[in-house]
Chimera marker file (.cmm) of the C-alpha trace (Angstrom):
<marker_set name="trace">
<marker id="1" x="68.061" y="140.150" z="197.169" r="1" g="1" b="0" radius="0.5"/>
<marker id="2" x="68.579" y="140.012" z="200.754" r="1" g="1" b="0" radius="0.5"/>
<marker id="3" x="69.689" y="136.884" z="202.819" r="1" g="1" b="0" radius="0.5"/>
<marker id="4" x="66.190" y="135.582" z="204.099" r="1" g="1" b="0" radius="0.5"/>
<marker id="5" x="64.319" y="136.390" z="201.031" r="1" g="1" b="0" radius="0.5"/>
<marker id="6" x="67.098" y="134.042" z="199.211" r="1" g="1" b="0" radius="0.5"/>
<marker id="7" x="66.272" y="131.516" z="202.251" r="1" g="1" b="0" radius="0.5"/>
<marker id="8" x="62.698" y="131.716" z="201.788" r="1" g="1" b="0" radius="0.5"/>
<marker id="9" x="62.908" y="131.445" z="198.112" r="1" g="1" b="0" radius="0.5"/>
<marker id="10" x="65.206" y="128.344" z="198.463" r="1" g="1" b="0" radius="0.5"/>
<marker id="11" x="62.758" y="126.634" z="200.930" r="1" g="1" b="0" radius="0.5"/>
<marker id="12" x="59.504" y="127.657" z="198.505" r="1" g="1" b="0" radius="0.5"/>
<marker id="13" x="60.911" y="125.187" z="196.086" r="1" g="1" b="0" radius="0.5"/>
<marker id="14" x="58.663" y="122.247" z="197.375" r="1" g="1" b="0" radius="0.5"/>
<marker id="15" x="56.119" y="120.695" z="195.424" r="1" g="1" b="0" radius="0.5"/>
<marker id="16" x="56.556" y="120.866" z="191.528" r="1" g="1" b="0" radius="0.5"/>
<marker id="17" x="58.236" y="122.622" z="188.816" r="1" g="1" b="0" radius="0.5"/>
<marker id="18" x="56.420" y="123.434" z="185.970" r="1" g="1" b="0" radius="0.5"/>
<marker id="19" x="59.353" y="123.031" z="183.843" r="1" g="1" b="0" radius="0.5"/>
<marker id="20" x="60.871" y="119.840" z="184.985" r="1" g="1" b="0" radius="0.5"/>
<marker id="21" x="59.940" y="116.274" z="186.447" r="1" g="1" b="0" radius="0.5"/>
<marker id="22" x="60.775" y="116.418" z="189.962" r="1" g="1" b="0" radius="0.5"/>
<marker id="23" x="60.227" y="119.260" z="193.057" r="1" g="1" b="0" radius="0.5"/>
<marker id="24" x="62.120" y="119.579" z="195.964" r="1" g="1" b="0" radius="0.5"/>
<marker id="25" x="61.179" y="118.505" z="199.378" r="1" g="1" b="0" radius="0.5"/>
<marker id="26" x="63.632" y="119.763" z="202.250" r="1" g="1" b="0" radius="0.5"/>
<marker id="27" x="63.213" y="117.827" z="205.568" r="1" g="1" b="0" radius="0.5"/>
<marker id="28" x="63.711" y="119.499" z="208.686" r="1" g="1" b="0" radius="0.5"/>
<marker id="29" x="67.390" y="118.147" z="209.272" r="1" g="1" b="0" radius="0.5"/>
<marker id="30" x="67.862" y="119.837" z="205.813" r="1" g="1" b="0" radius="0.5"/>
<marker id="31" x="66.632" y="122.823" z="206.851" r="1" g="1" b="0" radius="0.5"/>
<marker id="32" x="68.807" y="122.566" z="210.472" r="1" g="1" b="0" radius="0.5"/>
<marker id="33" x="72.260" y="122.195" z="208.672" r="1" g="1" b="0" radius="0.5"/>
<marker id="34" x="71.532" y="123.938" z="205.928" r="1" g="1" b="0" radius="0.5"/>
<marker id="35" x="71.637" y="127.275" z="208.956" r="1" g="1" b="0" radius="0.5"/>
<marker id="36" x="74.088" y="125.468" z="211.103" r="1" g="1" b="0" radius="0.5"/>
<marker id="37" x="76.754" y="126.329" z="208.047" r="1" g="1" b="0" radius="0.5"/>
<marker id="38" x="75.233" y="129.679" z="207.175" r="1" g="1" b="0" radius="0.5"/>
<marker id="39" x="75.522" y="130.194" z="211.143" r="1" g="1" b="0" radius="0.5"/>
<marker id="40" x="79.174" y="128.931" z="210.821" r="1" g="1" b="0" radius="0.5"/>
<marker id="41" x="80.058" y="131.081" z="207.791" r="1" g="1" b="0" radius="0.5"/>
<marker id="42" x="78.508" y="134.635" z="209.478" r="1" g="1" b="0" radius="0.5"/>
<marker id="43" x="80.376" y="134.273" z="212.358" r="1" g="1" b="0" radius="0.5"/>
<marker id="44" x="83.862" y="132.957" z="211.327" r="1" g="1" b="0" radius="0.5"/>
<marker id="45" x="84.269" y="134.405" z="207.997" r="1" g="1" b="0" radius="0.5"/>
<marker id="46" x="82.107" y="136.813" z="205.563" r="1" g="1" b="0" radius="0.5"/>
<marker id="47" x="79.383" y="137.793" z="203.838" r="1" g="1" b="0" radius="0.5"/>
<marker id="48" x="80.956" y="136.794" z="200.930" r="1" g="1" b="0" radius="0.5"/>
<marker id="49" x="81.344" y="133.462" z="202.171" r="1" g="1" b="0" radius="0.5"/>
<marker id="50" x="77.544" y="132.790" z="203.066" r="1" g="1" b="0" radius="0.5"/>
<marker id="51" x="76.421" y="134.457" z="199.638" r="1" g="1" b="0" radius="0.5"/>
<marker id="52" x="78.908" y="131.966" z="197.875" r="1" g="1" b="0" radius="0.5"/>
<marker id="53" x="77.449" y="129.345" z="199.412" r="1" g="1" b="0" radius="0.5"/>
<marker id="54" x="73.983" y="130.336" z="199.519" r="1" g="1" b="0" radius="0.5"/>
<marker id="55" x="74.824" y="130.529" z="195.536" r="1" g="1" b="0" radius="0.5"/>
<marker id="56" x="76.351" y="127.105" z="195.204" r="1" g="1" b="0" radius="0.5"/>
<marker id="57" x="73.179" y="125.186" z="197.248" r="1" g="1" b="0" radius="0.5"/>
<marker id="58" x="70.987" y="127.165" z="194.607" r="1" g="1" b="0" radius="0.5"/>
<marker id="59" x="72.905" y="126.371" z="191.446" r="1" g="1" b="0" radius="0.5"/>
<marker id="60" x="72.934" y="122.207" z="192.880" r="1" g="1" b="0" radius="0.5"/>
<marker id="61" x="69.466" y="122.468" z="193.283" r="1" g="1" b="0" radius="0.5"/>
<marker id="62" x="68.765" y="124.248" z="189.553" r="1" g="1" b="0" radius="0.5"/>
<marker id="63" x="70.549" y="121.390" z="187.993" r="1" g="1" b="0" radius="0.5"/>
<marker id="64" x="68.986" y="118.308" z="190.006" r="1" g="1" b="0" radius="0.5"/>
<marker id="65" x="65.680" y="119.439" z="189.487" r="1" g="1" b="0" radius="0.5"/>
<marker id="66" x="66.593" y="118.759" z="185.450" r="1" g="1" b="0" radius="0.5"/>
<marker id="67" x="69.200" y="115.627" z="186.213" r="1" g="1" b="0" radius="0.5"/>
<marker id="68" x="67.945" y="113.928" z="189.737" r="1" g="1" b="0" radius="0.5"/>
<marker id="69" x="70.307" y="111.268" z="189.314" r="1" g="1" b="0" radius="0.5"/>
<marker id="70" x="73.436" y="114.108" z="188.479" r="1" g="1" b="0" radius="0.5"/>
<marker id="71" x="75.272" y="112.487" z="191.863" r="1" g="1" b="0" radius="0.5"/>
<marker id="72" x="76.557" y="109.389" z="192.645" r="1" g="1" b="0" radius="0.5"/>
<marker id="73" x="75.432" y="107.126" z="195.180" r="1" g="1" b="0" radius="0.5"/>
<marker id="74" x="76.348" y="108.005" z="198.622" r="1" g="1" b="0" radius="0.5"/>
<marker id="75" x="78.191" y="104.732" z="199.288" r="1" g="1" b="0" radius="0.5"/>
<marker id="76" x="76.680" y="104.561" z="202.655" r="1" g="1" b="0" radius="0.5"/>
<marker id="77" x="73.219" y="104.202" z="201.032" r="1" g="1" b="0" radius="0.5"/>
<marker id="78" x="72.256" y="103.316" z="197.338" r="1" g="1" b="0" radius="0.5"/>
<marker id="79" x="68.911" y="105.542" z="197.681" r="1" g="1" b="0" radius="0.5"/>
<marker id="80" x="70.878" y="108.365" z="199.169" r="1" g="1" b="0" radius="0.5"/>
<marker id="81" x="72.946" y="111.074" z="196.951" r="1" g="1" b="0" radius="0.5"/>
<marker id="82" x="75.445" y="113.478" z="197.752" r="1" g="1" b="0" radius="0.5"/>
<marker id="83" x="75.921" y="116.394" z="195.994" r="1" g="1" b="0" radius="0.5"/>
<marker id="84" x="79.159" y="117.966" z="196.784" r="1" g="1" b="0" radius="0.5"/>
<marker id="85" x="78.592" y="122.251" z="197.555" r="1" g="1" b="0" radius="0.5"/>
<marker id="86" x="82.130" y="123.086" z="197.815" r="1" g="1" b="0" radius="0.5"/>
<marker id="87" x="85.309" y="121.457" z="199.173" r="1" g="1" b="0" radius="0.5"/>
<marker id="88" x="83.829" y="121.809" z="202.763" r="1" g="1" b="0" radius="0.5"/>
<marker id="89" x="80.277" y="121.106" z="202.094" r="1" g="1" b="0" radius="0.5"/>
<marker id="90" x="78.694" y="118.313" z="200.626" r="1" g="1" b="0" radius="0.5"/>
<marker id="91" x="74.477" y="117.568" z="200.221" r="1" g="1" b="0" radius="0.5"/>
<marker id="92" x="72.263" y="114.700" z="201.145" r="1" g="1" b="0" radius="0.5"/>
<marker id="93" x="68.993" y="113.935" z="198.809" r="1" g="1" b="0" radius="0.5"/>
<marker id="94" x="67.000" y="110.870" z="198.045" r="1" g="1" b="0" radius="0.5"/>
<marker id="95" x="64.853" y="110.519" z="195.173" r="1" g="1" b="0" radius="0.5"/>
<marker id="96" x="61.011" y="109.815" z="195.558" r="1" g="1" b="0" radius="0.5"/>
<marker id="97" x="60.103" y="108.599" z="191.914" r="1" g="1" b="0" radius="0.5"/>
<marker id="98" x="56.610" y="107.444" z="193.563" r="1" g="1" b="0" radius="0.5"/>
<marker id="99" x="55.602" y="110.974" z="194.156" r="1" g="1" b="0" radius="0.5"/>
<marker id="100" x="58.133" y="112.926" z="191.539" r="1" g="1" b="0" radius="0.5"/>
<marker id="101" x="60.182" y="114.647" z="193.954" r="1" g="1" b="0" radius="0.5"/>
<marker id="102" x="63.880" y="114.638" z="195.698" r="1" g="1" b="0" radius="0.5"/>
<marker id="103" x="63.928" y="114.900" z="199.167" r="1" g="1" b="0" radius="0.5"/>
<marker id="104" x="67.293" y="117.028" z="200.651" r="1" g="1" b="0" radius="0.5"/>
<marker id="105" x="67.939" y="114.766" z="204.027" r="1" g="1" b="0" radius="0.5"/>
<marker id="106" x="71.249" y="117.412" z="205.633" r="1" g="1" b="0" radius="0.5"/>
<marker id="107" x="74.152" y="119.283" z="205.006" r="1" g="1" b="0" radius="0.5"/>
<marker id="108" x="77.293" y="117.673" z="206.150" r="1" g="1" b="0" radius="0.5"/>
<marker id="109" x="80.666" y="119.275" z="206.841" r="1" g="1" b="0" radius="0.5"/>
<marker id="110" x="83.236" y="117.163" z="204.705" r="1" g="1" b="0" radius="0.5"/>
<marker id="111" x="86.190" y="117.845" z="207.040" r="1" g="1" b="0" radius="0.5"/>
<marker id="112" x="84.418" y="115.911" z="209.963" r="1" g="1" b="0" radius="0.5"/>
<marker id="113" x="83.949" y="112.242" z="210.921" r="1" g="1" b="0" radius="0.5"/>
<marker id="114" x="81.875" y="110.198" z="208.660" r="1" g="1" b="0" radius="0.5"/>
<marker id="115" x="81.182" y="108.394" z="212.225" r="1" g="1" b="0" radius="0.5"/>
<marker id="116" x="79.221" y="111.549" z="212.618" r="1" g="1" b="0" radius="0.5"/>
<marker id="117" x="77.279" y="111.385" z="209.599" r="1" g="1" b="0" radius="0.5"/>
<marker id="118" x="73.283" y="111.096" z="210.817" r="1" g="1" b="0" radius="0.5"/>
<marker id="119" x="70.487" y="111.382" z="207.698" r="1" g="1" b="0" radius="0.5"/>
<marker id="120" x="67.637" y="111.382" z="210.953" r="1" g="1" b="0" radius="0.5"/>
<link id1="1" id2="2" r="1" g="1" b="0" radius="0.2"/>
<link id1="2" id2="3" r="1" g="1" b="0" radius="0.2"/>
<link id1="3" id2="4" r="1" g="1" b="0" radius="0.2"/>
<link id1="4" id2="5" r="1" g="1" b="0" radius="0.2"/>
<link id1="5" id2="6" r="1" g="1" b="0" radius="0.2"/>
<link id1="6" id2="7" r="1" g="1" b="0" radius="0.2"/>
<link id1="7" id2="8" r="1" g="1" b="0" radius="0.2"/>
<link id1="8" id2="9" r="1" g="1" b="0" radius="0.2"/>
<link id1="9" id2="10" r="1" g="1" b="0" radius="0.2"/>
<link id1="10" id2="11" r="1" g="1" b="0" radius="0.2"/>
<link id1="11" id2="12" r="1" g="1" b="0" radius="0.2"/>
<link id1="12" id2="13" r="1" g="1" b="0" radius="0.2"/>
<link id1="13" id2="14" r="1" g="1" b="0" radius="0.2"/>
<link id1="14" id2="15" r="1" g="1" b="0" radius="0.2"/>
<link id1="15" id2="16" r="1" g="1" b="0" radius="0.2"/>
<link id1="16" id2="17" r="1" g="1" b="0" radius="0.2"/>
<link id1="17" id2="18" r="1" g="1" b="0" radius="0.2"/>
<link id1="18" id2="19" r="1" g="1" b="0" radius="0.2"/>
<link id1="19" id2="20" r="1" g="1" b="0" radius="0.2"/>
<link id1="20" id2="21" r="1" g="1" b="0" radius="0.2"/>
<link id1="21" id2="22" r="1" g="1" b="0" radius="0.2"/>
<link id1="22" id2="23" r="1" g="1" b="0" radius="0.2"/>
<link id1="23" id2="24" r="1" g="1" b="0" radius="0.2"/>
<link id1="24" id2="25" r="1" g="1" b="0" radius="0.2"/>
<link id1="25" id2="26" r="1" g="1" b="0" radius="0.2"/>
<link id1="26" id2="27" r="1" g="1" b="0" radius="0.2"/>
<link id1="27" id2="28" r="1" g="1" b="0" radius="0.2"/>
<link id1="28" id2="29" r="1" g="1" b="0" radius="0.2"/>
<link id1="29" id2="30" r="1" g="1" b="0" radius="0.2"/>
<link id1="30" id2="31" r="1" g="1" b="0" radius="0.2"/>
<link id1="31" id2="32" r="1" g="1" b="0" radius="0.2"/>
<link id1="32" id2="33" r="1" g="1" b="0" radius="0.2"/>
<link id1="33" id2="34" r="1" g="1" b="0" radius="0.2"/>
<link id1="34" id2="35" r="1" g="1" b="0" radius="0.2"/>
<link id1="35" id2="36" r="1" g="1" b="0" radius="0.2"/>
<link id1="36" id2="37" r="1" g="1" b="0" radius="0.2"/>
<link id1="37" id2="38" r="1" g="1" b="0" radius="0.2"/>
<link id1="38" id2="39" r="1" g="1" b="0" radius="0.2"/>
<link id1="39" id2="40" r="1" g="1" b="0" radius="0.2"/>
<link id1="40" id2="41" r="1" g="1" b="0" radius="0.2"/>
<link id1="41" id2="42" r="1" g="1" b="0" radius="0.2"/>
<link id1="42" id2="43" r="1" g="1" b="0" radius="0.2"/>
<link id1="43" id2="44" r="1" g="1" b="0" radius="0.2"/>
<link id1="44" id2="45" r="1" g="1" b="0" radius="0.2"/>
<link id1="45" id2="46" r="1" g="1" b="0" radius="0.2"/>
<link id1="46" id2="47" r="1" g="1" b="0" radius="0.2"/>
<link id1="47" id2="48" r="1" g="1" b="0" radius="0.2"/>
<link id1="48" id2="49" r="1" g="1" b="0" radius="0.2"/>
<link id1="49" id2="50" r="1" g="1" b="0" radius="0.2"/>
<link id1="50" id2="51" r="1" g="1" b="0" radius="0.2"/>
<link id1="51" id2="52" r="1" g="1" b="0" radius="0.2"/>
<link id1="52" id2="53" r="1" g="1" b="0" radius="0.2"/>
<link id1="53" id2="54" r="1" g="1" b="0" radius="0.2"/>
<link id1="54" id2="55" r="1" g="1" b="0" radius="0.2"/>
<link id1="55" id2="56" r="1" g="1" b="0" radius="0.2"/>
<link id1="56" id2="57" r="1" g="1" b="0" radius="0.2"/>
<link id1="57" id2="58" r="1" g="1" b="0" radius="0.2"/>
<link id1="58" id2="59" r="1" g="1" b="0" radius="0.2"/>
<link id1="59" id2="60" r="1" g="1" b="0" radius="0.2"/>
<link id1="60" id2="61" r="1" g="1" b="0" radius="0.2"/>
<link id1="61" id2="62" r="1" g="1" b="0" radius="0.2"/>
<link id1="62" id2="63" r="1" g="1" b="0" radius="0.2"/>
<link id1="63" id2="64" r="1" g="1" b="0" radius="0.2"/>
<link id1="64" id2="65" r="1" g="1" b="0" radius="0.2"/>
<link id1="65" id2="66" r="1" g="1" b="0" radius="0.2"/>
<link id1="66" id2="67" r="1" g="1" b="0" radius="0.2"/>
<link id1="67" id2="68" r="1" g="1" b="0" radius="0.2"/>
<link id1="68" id2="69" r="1" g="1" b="0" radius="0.2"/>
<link id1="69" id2="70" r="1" g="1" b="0" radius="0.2"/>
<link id1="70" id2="71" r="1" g="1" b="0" radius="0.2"/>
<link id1="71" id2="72" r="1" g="1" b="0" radius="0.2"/>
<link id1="72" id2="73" r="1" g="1" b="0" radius="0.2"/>
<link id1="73" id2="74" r="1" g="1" b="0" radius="0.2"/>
<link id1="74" id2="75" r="1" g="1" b="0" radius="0.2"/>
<link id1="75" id2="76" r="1" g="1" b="0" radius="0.2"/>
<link id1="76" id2="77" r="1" g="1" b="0" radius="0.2"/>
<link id1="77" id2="78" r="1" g="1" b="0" radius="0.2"/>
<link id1="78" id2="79" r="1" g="1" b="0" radius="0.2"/>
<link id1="79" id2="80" r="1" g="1" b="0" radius="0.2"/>
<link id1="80" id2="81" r="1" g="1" b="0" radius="0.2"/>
<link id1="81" id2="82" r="1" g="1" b="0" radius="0.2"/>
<link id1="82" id2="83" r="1" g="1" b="0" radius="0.2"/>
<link id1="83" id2="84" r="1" g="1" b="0" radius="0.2"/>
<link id1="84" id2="85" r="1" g="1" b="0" radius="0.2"/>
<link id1="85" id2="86" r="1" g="1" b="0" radius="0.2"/>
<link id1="86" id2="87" r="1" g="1" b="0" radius="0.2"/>
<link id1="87" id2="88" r="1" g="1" b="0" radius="0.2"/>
<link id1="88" id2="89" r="1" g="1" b="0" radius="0.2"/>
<link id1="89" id2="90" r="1" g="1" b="0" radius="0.2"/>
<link id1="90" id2="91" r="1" g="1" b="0" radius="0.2"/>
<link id1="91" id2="92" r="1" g="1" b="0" radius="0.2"/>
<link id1="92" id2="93" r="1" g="1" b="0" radius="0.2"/>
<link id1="93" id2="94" r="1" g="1" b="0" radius="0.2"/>
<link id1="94" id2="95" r="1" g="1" b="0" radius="0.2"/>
<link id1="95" id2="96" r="1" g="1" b="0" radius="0.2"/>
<link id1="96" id2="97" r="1" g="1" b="0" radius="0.2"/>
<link id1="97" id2="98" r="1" g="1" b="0" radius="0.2"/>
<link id1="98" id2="99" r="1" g="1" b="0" radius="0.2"/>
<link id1="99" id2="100" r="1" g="1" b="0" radius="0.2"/>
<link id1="100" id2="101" r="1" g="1" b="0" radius="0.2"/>
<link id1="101" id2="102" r="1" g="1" b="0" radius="0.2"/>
<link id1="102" id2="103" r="1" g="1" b="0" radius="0.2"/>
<link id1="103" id2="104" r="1" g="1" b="0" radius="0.2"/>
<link id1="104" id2="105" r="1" g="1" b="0" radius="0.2"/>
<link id1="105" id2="106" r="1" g="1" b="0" radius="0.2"/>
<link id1="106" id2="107" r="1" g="1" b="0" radius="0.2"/>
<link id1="107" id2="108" r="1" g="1" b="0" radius="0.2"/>
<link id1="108" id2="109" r="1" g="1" b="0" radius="0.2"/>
<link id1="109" id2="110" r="1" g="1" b="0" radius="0.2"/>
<link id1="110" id2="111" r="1" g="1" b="0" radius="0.2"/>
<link id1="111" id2="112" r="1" g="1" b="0" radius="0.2"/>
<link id1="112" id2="113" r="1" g="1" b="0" radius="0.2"/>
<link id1="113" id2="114" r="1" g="1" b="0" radius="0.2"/>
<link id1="114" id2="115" r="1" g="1" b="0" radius="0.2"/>
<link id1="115" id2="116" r="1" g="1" b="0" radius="0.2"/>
<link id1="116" id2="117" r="1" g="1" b="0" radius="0.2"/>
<link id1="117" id2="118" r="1" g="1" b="0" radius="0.2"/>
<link id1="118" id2="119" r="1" g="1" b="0" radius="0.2"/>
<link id1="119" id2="120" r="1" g="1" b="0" radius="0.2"/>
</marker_set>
């Protein structure tokens, strides 16, 4: 599957699952980072290296649709999550259990300033 039909995929995951509890809900920061590191990736290293990670964001999402609560705390937030993508990448959700759904807030490079770190 191309790169943009795995994007589009990826970003058609809102709402709900039949086969689980909770859908995903990206917010538009979400959506921003998510192409600042694909950007990133394309342009300093391979097309390996934006399929890998492409892969990795997929698989995280896969397994917190059946185990929301899979990551810790983000220790900045109680009702914020981070799911770690790969040594350099790590994920932002919250959980919604009002409306059954997790909510993926950024992208955030793990070798920069947590000063840095913005969820808005």
């Amino acid at each position: 599957m191309e790169m943009s039909g795995r994007m589009n995929k990826l970003f058609r995951k809102q709402g709900k699952n039949m086969d689980t509890n909770y859908g995903i809900v990206w917010s538009k920061r979400a959506k921003e980072t998510y192409f600042v590191v694909l950007d990133y990736l394309a342009e300093y290293w391979s097309k390996r290296e934006v399929f890998q990670f492409m892969n990795r964001v997929e698989l995280v999402l896969k397994s917190l649709e059946k185990n929301p609560r899979m990551f810790a705390g983000s220790g900045m937030n109680k009702n914020i999550r981070k799911a770690y993508i790969d040594k350099n990448n790590s994920m932002f959700y919250s959980i919604d259990t009002y409306q059954e759904r997790m909510i993926i807030l950024t992208f955030f490079d793990n070798r920069q300033d947590p000063e840095k770190f913005k969820v808005n």
